[in-house]
MOPAC internal coordinates of N, CA, C and O (Angstrom, degrees):
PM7 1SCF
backbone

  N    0.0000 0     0.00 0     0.00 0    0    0    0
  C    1.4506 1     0.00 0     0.00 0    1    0    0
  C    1.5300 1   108.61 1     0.00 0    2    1    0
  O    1.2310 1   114.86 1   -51.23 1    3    2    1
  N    1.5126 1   127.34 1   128.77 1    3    2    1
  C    1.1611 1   114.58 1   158.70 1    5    3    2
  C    1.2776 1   140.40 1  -101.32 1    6    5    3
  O    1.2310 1   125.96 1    -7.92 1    7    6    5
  N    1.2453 1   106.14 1   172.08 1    7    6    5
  C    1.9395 1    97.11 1  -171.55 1    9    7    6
  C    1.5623 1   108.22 1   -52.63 1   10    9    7
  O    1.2310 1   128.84 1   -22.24 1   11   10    9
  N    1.1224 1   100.57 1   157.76 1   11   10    9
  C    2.1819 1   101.20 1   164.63 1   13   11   10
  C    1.6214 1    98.09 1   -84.78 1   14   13   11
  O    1.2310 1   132.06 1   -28.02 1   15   14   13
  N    1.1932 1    94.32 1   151.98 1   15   14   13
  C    1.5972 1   122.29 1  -167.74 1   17   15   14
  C    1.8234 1    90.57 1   -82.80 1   18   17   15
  O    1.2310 1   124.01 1   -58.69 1   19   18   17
  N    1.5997 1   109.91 1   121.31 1   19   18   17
  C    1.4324 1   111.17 1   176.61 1   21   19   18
  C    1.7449 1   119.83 1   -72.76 1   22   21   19
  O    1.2310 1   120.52 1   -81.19 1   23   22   21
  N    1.1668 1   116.61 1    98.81 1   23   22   21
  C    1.6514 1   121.38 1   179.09 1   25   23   22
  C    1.4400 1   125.52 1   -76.74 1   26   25   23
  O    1.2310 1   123.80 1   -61.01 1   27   26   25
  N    1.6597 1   110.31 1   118.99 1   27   26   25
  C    1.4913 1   103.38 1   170.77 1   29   27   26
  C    1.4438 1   121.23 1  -112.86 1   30   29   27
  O    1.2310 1   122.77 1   -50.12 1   31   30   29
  N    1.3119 1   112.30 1   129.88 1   31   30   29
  C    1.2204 1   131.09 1  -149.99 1   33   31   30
  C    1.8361 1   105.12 1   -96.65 1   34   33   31
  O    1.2310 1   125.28 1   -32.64 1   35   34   33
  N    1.2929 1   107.46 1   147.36 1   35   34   33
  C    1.6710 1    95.48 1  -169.85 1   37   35   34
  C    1.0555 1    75.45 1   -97.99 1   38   37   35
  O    1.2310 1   127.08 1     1.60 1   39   38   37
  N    2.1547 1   103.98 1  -178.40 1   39   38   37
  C    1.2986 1   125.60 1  -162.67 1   41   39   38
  C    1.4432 1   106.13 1   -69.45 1   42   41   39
  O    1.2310 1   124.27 1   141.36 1   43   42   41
  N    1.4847 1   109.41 1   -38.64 1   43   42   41
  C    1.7949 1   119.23 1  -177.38 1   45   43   42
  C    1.3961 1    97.05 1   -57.82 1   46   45   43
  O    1.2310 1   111.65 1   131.52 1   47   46   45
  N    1.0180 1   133.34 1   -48.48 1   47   46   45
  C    1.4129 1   140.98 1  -167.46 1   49   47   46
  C    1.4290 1   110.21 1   -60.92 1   50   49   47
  O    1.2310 1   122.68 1   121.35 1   51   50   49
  N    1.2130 1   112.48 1   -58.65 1   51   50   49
  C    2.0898 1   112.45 1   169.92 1   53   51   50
  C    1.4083 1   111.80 1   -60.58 1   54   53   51
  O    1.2310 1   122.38 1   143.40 1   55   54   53
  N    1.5919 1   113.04 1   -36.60 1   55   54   53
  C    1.3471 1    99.15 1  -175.36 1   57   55   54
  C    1.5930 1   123.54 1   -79.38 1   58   57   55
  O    1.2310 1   126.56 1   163.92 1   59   58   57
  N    1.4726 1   104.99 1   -16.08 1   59   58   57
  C    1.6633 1   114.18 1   157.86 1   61   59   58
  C    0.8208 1   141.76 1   -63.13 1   62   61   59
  O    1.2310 1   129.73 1   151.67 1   63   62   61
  N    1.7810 1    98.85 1   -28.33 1   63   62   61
  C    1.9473 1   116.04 1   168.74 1   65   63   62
  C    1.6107 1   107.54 1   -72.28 1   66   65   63
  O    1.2310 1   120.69 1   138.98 1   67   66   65
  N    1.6343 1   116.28 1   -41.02 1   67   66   65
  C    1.6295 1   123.16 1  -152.61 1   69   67   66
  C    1.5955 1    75.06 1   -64.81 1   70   69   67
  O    1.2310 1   121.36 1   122.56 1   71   70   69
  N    1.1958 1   115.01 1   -57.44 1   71   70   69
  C    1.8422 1   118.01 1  -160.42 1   73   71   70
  C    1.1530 1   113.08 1   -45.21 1   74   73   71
  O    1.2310 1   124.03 1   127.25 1   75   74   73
  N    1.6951 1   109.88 1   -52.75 1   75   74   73
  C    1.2993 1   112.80 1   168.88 1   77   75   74
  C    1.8401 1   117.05 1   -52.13 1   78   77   75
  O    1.2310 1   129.52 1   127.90 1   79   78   77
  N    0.8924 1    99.26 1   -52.10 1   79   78   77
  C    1.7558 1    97.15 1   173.80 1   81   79   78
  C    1.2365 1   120.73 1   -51.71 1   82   81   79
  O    1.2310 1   116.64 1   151.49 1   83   82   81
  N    1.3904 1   123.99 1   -28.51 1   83   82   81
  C    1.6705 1   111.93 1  -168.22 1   85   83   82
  C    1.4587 1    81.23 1   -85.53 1   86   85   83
  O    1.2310 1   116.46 1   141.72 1   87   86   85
  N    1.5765 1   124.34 1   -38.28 1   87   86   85
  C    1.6712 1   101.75 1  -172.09 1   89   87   86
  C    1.5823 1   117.03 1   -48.68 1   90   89   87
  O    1.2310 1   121.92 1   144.91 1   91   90   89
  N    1.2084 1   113.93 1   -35.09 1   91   90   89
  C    1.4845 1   119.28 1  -176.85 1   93   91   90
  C    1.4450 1   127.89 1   -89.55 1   94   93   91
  O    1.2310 1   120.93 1   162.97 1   95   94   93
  N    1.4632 1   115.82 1   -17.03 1   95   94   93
  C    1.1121 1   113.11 1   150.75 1   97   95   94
  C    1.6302 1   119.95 1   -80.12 1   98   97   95
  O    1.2310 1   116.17 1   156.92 1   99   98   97
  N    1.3226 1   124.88 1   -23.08 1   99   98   97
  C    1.1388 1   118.27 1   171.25 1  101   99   98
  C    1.8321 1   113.11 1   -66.50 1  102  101   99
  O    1.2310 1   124.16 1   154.90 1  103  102  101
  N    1.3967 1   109.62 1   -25.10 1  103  102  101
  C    1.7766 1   116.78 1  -178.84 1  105  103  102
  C    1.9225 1    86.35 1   -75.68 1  106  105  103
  O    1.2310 1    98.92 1  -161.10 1  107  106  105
  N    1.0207 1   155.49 1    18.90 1  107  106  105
  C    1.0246 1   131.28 1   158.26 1  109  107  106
  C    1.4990 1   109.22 1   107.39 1  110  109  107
  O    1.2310 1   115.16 1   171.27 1  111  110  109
  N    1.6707 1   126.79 1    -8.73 1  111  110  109
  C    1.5424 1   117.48 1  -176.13 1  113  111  110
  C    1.4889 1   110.45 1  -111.66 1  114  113  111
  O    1.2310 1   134.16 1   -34.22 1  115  114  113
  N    1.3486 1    90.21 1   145.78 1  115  114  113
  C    1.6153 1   119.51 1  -155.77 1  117  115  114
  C    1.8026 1    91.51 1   -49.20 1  118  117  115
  O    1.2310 1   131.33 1    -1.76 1  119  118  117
  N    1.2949 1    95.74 1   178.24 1  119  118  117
  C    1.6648 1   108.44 1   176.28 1  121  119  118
  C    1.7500 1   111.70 1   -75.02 1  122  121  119
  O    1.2310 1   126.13 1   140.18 1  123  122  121
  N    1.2683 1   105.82 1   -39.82 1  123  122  121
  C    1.5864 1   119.83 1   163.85 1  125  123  122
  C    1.3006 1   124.56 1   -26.23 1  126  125  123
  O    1.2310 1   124.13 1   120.91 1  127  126  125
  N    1.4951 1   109.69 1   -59.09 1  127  126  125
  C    1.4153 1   150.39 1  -125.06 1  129  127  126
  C    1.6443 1    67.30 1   -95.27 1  130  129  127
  O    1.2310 1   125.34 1   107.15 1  131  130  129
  N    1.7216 1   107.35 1   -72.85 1  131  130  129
  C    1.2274 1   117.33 1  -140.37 1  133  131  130
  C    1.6240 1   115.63 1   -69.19 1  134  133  131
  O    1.2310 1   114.72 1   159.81 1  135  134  133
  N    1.2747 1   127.61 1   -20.19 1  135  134  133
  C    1.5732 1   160.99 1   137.15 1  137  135  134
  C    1.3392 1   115.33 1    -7.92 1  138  137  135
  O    1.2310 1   137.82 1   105.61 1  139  138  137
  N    1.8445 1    83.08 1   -74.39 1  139  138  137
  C    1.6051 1    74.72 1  -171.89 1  141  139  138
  C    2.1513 1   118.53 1  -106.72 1  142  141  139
  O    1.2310 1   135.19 1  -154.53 1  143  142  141
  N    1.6600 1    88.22 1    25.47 1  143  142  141
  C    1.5354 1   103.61 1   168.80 1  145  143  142
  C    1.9966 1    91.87 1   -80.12 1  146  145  143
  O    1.2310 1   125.20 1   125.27 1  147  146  145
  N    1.3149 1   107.62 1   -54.73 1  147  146  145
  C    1.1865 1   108.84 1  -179.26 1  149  147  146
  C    1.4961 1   128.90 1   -57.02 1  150  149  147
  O    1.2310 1   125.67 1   158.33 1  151  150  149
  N    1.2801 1   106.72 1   -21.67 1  151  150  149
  C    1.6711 1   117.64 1   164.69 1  153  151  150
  C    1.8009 1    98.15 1    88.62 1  154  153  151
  O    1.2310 1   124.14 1  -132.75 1  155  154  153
  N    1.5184 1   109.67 1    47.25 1  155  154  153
  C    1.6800 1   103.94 1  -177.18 1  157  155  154
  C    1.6916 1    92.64 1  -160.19 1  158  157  155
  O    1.2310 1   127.57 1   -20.94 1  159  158  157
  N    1.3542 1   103.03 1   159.06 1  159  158  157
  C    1.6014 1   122.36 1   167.77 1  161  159  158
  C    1.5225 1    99.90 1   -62.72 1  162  161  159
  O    1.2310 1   136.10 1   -18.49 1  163  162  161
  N    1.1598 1    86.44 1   161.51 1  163  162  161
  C    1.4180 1   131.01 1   169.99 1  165  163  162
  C    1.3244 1    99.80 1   -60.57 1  166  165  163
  O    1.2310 1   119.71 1   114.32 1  167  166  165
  N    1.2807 1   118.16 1   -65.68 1  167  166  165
  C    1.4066 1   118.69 1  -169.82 1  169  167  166
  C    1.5420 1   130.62 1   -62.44 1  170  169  167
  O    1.2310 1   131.12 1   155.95 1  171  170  169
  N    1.3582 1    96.15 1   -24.05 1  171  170  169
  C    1.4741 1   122.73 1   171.76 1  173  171  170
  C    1.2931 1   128.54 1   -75.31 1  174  173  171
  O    1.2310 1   129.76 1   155.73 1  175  174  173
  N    1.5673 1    98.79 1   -24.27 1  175  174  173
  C    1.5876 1   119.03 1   175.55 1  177  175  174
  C    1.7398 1   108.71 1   -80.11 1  178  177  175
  O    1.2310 1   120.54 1   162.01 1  179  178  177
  N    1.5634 1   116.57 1   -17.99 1  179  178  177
  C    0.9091 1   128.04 1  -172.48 1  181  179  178
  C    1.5649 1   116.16 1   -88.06 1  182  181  179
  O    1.2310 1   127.59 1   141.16 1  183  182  181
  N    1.4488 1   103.00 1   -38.84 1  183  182  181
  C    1.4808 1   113.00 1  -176.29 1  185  183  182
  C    1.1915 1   107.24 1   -96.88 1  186  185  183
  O    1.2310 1   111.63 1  -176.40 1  187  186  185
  N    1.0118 1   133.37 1     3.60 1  187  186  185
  C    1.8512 1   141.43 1  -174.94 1  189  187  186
  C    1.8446 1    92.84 1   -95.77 1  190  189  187
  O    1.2310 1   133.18 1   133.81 1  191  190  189
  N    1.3260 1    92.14 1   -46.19 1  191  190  189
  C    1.7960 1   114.23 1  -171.32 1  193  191  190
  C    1.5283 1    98.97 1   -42.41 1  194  193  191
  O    1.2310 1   131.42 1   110.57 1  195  194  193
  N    1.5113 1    95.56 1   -69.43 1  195  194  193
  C    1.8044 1   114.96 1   172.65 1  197  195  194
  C    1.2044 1   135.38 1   -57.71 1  198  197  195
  O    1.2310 1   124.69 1   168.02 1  199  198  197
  N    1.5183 1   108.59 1   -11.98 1  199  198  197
  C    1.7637 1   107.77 1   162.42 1  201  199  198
  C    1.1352 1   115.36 1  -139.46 1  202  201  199
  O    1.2310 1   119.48 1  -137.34 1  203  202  201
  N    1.4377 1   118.60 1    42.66 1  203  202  201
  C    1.7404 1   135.62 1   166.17 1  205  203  202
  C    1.5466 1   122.56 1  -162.89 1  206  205  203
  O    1.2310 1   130.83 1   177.40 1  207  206  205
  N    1.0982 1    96.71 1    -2.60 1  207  206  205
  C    1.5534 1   121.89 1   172.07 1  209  207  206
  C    1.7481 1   113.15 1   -42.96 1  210  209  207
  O    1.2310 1   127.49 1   -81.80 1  211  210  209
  N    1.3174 1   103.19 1    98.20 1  211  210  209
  C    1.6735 1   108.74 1   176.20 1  213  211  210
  C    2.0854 1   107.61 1    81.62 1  214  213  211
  O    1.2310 1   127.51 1   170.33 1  215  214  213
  N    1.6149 1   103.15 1    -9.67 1  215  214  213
  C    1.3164 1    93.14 1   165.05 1  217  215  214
  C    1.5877 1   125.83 1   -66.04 1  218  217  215
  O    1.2310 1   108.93 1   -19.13 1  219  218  217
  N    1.1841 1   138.33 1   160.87 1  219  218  217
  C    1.4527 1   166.71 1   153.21 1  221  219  218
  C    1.0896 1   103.27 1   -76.20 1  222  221  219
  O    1.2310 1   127.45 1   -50.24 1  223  222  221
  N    1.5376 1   103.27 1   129.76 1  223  222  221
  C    1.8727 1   122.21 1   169.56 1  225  223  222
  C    1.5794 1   123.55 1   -30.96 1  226  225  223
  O    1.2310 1   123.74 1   130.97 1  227  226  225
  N    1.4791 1   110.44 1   -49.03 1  227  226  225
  C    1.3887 1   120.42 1   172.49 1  229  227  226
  C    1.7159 1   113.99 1   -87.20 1  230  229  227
  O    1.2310 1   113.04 1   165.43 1  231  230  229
  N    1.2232 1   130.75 1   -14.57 1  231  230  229
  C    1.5801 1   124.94 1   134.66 1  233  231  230
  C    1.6031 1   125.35 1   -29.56 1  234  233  231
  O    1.2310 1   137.63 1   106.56 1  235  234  233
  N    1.3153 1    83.45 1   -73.44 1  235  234  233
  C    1.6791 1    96.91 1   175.25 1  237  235  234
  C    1.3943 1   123.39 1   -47.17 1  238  237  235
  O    1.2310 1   110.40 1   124.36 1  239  238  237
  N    1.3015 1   135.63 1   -55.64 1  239  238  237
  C    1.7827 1   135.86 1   131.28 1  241  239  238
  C    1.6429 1   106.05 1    -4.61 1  242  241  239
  O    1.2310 1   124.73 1    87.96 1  243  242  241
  N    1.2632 1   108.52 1   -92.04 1  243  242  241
  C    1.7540 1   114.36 1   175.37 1  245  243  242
  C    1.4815 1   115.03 1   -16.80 1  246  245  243
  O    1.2310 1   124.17 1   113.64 1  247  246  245
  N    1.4293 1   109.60 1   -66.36 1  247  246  245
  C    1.0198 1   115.11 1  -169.06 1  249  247  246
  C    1.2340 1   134.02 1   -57.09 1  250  249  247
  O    1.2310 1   128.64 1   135.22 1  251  250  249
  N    1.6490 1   100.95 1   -44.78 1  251  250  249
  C    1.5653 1   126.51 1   151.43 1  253  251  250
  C    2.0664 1   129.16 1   -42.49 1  254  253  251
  O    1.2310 1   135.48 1   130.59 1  255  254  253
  N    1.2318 1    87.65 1   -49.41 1  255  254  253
  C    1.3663 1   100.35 1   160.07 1  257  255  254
  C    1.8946 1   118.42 1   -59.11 1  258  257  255
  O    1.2310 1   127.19 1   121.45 1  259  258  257
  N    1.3293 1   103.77 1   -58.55 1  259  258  257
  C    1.5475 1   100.02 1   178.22 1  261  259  258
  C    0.9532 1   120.11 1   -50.44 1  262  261  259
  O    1.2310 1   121.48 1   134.47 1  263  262  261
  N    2.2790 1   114.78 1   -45.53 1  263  262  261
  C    1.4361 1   109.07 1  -164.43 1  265  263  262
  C    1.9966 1   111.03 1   -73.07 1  266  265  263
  O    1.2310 1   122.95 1   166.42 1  267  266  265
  N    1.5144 1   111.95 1   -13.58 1  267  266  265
  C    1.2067 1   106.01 1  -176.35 1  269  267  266
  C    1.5415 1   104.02 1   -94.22 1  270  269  267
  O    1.2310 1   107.82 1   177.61 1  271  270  269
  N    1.7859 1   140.34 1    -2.39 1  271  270  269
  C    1.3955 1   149.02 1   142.10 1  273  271  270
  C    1.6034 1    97.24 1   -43.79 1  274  273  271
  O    1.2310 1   122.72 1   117.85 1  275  274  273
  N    1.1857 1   112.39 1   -62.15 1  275  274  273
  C    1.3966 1   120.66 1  -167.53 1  277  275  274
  C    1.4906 1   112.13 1   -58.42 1  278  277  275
  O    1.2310 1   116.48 1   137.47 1  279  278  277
  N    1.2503 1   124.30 1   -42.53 1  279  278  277
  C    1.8682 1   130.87 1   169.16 1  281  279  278
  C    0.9569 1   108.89 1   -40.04 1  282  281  279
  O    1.2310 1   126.47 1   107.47 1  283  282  281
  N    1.4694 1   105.17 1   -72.53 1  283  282  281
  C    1.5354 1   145.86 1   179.94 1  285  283  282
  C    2.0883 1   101.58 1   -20.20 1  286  285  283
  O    1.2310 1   137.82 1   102.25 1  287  286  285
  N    1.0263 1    83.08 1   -77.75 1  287  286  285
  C    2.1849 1   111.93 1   172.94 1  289  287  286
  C    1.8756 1   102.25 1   -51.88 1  290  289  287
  O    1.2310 1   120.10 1   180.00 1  291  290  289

C-alpha cells in the first residue's frame, strides 16, 4: 500500500470546499458525512473553518498578500 500523496490546497480551493460544506450540512448530513465527501479531517474542517470562515475568493488573495507583507516586515 502506498502513502497518499500530501495535497495543498489554495485559498479559492478551501473556500469552495467550506461553501460546499455548509451546502451539505444545511441538506441535513452530519459533519462526518460532510468531511470525508470533501476528502479532509475533521480537524481540518475546523481550522480551515477558523481562518476562512465566511471569507470571499478575492478576500482570500488579500489576505495572502498581507500575511506575506507581514514576513516580508
Amino acid at each position: 500500500m502506498t502513502p497518499k500523496k500530501r495535497r495543498r490546497h489554495t485559498p479559492d480551493q478551501i473556500i469552495r470546499k467550506l461553501a460546499e460544506g455548509y451546502k451539505l450540512l444545511a441538506g441535513g448530513q452530519d459533519l462526518n458525512e460532510v468531511c470525508r465527501h470533501l476528502q479532509i479531517a475533521e480537524s481540518t474542517w475546523h481550522v480551515r473553518l477558523a481562518q476562512y470562515g465566511g471569507m470571499k475568493a478575492n478576500d482570500a488573495e488579500r489576505r495572502k498578500e498581507l500575511d506575506g507583507e507581514n514576513t516580508r516586515l
